[in-house]
N, C-alpha and C positions, 0 to 999 in steps of 0.2 A: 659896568666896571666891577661888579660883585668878583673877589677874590677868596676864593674857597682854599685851606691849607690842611692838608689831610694829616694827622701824625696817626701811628700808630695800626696804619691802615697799609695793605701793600699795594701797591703801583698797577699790578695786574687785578685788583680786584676796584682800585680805581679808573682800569682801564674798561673793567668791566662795566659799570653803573653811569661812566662819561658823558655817553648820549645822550642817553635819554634823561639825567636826573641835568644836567643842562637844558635841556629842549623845556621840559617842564617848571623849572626856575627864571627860564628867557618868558615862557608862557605868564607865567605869577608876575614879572616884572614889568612882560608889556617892552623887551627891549628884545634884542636880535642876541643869537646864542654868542658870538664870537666878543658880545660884551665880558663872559666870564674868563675869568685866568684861574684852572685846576694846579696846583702843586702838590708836593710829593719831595720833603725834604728828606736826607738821609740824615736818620738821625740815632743814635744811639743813647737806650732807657739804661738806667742802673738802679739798683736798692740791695742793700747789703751788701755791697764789693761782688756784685754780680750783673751780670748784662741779663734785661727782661725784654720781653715782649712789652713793646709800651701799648696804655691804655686806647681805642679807640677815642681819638679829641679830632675836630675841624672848626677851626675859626673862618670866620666870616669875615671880609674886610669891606665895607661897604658906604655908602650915606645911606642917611635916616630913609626909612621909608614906613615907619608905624610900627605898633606894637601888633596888630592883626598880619600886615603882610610878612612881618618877620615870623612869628609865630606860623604863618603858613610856609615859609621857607625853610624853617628848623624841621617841621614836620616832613617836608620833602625829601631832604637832605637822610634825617632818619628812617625813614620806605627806603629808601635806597641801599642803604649802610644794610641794614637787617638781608636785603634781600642777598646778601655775598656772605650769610649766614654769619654776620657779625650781629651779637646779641644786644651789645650794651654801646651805646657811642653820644658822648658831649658836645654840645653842638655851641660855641661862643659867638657873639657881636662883635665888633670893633667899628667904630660909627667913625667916616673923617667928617671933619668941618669942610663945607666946599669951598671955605674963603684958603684951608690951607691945604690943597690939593691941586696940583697942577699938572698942566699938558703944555708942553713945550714953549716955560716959561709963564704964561698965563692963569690965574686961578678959575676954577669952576663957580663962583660967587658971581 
């Protein structure tokens, strides 16, 4: 259920790293690929009454799984990012509780 949210990345260089930077986060998790959801919101940066290029950032939406496999996950995430010749990219957590997460109706607790 890992939910990866790209900003500041484009769609085609997300289309690019897709595959495989899935196949090998399915691999790290031990779960089948179609577990993850890639997004790609359109979003529009400003500073100084100007439109920028936003920062390479991806959050992570996921439950806990440790401080080593997250850390091997942030790491995968970034091989990937670099390799679409993006230099610099922040990689965030967002931990749910499985008591407040649900599938149609039912919590994951």
């Amino acid at each position: 259920m890992p939910q990866l949210i790209f900003k500041g990345i484009s769609v085609n260089q997300v289309k690019k790293i897709s595959t495989l930077l899935v196949k090998e986060l399915a691999d790290l998790c031990e779960c089948e690929t179609d577990n993850f959801t890639l997004e790609i919101p359109e979003s529009t940066f400003v500073f100084n009454d100007n439109e920028v290029q936003g920062f390479p950032f991806i959050e992570v939406k996921w439950f806990e799984r440790g401080q080593e496999l997250q850390d091997q996950f942030a790491k995968i995430i970034t091989k990937h990012v670099h390799s679409v010749n993006i230099t610099e990219v922040e990689v965030a957590f967002s931990v749910f509780l499985e008591a407040a997460y649900y599938l149609n109706g039912k919590n994951f607790a």
